[in-house]
N, C-alpha and C positions, 0 to 999 in steps of 0.2 A: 444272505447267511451271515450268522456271526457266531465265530469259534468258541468267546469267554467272555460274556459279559461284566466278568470280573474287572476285568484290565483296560472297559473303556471308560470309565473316570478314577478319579484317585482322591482320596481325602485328601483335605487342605485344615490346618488348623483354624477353628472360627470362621469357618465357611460350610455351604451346601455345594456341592457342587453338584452339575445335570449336564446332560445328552439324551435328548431327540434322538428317537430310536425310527421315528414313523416313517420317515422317506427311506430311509437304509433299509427297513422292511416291507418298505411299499403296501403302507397302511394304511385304511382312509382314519383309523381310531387312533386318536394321543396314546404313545408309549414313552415314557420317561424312564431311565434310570438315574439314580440319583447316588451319591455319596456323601452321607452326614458322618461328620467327625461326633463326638462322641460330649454331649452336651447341648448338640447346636438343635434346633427346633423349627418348625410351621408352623405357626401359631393361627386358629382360627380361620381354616381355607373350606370351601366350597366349592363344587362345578355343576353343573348341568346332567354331567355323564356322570356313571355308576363306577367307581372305582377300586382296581383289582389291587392290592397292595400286597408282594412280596418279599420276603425279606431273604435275601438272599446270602448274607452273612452279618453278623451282629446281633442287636437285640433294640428293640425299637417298641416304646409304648405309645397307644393311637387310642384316645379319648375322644369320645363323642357324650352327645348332651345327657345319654343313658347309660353308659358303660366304657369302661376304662380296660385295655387288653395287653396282654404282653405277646409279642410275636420276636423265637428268638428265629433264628437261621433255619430256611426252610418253610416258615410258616406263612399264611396266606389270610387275608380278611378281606371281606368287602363291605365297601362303605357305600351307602345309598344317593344317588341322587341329592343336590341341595341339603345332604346333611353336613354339618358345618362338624369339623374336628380337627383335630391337633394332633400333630407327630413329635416324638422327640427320643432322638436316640440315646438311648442308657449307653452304647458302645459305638465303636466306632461301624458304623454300619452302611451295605451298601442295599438300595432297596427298587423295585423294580414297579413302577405302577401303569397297570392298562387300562384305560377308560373306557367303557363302553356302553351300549345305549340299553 
């Protein structure tokens, strides 16, 4: 169980910061939470697995080969399989992604 996924990472200026969420939820699927300060980016990532991307406070734009999206707090995307896209937080933002098959 976990009370606030808020408070398990923290922004860093000029960093991502992340936490592995999967063993703590005894998951066999990658769950990451992430904290992007507000500028910082993913440039150009891909995986295997279909990925759920929530944004869970800030604001955060996610371009792929065919479309360009704004997700502020609250909001959800998913990105396909092997599609290659980019994250970049307009705010300071914390964002939560579950992979799955």
């Amino acid at each position: 169980m976990i009370d606030n996924l808020l408070d398990l990472v923290t922004y860093h200026d000029g960093q991502i910061a992340s936490r592995s969420l999967t063993k703590k939820l005894e998951m066999a699927s990658p769950i990451t939470l992430y904290a992007m300060a507000a500028g910082e980016s993913i440039s150009n990532e891909s995986g295997k697995l279909t990925k759920l991307i929530q944004v869970l406070e800030g604001s955060l734009q996610v371009e792929t080969a065919d479309e360009k999206y704004l997700l502020n707090a609250q909001g959800m995307l998913s990105i396909a399989a092997d599609q290659v896209h980019n994250l970049y937080a307009l705010k300071d933002s914390k964002i939560l992604q579950i992979e799955v098959k």
